[in-house]
N, C-alpha and C positions, 0 to 999 in steps of 0.2 A: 509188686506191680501196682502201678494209679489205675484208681476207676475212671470207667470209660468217660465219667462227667468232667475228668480234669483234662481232656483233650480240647487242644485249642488249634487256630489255623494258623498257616502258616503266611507269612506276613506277604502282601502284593497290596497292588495300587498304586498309581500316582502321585498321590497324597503320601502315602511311606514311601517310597522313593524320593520325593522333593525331599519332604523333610530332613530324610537318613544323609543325606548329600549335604543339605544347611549345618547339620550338627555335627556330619565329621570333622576334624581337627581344629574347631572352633569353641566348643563346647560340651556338656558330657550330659547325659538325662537318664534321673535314675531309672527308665524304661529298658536304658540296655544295660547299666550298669548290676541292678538287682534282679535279671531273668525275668522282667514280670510276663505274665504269664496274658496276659493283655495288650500287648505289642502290639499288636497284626491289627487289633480292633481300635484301639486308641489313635495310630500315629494312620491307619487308614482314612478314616477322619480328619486328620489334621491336629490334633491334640498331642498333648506333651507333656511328661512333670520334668524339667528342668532340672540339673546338679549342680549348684555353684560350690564356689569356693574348693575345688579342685575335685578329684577321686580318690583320694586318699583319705579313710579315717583315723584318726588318733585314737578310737576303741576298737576292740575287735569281739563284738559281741557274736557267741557262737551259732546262730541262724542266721548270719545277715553277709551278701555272696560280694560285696562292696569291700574292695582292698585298704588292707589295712600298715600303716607304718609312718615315716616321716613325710608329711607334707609339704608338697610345692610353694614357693612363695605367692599371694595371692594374688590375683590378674586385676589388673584397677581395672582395664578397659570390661570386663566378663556383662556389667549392666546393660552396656552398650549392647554387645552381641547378644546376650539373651534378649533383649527389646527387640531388633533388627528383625532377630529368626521368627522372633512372634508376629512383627508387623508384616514380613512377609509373605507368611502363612496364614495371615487372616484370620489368625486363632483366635477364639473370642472370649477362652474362659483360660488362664495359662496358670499350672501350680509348679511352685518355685521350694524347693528343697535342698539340704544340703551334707555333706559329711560331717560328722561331730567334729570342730577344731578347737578342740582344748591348750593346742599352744596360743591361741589367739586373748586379747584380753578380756574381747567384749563374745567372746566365741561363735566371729562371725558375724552378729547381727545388724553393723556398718553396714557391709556389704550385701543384706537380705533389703534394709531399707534403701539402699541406692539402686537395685532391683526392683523395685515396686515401684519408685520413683521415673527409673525410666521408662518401663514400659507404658507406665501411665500416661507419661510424657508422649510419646508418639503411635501406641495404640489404642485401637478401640477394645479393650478387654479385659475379662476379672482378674483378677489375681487374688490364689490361696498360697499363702505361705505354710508349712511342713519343716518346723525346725526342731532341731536338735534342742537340750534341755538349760546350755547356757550357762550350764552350774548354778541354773537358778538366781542369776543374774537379775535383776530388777529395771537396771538401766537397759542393759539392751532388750526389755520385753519394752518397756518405755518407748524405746527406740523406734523397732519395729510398729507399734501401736500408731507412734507419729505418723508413717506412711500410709497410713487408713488403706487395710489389707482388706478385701471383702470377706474371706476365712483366714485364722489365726490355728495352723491344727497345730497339734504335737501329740504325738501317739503312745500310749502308755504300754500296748504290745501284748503284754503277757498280764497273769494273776499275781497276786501277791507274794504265795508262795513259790513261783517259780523266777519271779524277778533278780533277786542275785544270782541265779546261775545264766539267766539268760543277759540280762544289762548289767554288767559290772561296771561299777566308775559310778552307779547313780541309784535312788533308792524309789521303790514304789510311791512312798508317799510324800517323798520331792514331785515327782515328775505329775502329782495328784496335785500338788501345792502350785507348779507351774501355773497348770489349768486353771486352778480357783486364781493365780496373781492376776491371769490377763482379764477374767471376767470384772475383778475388781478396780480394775484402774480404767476399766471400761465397760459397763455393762451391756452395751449395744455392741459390742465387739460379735461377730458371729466366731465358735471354736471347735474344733471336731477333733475327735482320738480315735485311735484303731486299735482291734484285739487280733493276734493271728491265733489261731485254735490246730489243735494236732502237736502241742508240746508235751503233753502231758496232766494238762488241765482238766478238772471236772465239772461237769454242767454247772454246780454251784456256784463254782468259783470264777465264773465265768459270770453270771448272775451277778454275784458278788462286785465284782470290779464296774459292772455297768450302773449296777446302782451309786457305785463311788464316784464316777463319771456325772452319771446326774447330780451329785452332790454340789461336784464339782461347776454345774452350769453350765458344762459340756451340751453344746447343741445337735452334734451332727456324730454319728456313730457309724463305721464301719468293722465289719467280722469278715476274717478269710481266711483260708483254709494254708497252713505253713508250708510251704513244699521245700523238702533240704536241697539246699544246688549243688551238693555232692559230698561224696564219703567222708570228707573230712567235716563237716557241717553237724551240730544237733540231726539225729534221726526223727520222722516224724513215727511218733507213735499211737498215732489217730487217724483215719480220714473221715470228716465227718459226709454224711450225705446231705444231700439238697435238701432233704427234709428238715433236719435237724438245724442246717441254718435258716430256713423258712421260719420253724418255731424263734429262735434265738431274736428274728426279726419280729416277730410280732411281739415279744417281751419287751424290745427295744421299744417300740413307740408306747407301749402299754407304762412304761418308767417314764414316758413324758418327749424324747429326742425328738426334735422336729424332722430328722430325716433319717433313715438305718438302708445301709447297702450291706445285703448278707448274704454272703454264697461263697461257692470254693473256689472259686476265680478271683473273687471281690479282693483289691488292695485301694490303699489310703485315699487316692485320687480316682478311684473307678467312679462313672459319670458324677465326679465332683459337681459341675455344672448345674447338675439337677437338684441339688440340699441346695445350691444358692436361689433358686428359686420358690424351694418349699419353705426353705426357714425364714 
């Protein structure tokens, strides 16, 4: 049974309504794709993280509720629509994410920069990008970097030593080297990563990883609590309490992050908005 902290409401409003209606059969956000547990509160405001480049992943990493197999050919028009939904919802801060497409050459990140591009083009508002690892791809971090993103996250998820059971296809200290590529080809670039906790990991190693992140010039740090979306998923074998991600956050800023969201709700993009204005 979940503690009573991980109770969340059930989704009403106006604002979830409009939105839920602009994003059916136009487009996908990993809001409803990945269960987030945030829904009700996010899309009742008007906010959103966005799924391009189809719902389909080419990994299938065992925590993660996002379908997994061969991929849809990709939608040229998806910039357009993603721009459109956001300008008409008056969103002011929109993060733009996507499924890992390792059949693709540049894995995707064409189509993350004609995203930024457009929205930029016809609305008023930030855009964080949330990408996949690229295969450590150079050019398309390049790419991306070209459409001057206000955040550049990419989430490194788990600890060291649980990382090849949890991300197969990709190593800890790739997805570490990511992080340091975009800091160096830009060091004004603002970048954020996530930890989720309840796999299995120990306080340390948890510690661990965030100092690697600082290494890394990782700006902006979020920690949340792993919840399984069902019996076939990694078990969680933790839940940590409010407290514990309380502490977890003050280590955060005490390493330097200009901004840490930590709690057991907290995922990648939870008041993204707010690190834009503290970092």
């Amino acid at each position: 049974m979940k503690p009573d902290w991980l109770k969340v409401k059930i989704p009403l409003g106006g604002s979830y309504v409009k939105l839920k209606s602009l994003v059916t059969g136009s487009t996908h956000t990993i809001c409803e794709e990945a269960k987030c547990p945030n829904l009700a509160e996010c899309w009742g405001r008007g906010t959103a993280t966005f799924l391009i480049l189809g719902d389909y992943c080419t990994r299938n990493c065992p925590y993660c509720d996002v379908k997994h197999g061969i991929p849809l050919k990709v939608d040229p028009h998806e910039p357009e629509k993603v721009a459109n939904i956001i300008k008409e919802m008056g969103i002011r801060y929109a993060v733009i994410t996507s499924v890992t497409r390792d059949d693709l050459q540049d894995g995707g990140a064409r189509m993350f920069k004609k995203t930024i591009t457009a929205i930029k083009k016809i609305a008023q508002a930030k855009v964080e990008v949330l990408t996949p690892d690229f295969r450590g791809n150079i050019d398309s971090i390049k790419s991306i970097l070209a459409a001057e993103p206000d955040v550049f996250a990419h989430n490194i998820e788990t600890v060291e030593r649980l990382f090849p059971t949890m991300r197969p296809g990709y190593t800890y200290n790739q997805s570490l080297q990511f992080l340091k590529n975009i800091k160096e080809m830009n060091p004004k670039q603002a970048t954020k990563s996530s930890i989720m906790l309840g796999l299995g990991e120990i306080d340390k190693e948890v510690i661990k990883t965030m100092r690697a992140l600082r290494f890394a010039k990782v700006d902006i740090l979020t920690l949340g609590q792993y919840l399984q979306p069902s019996k076939d998923h990694t078990p969680v074998l933790k839940y940590y309490t409010p407290e514990e991600f309380s502490e977890f956050k003050r280590i955060g800023y005490e390493l330097g992050f200009s901004h840490v969201e930590s709690g057991p709700l907290v995922r990648s993009s939870y008041h993204a908005e707010d690190a834009v204005h503290e970092s």
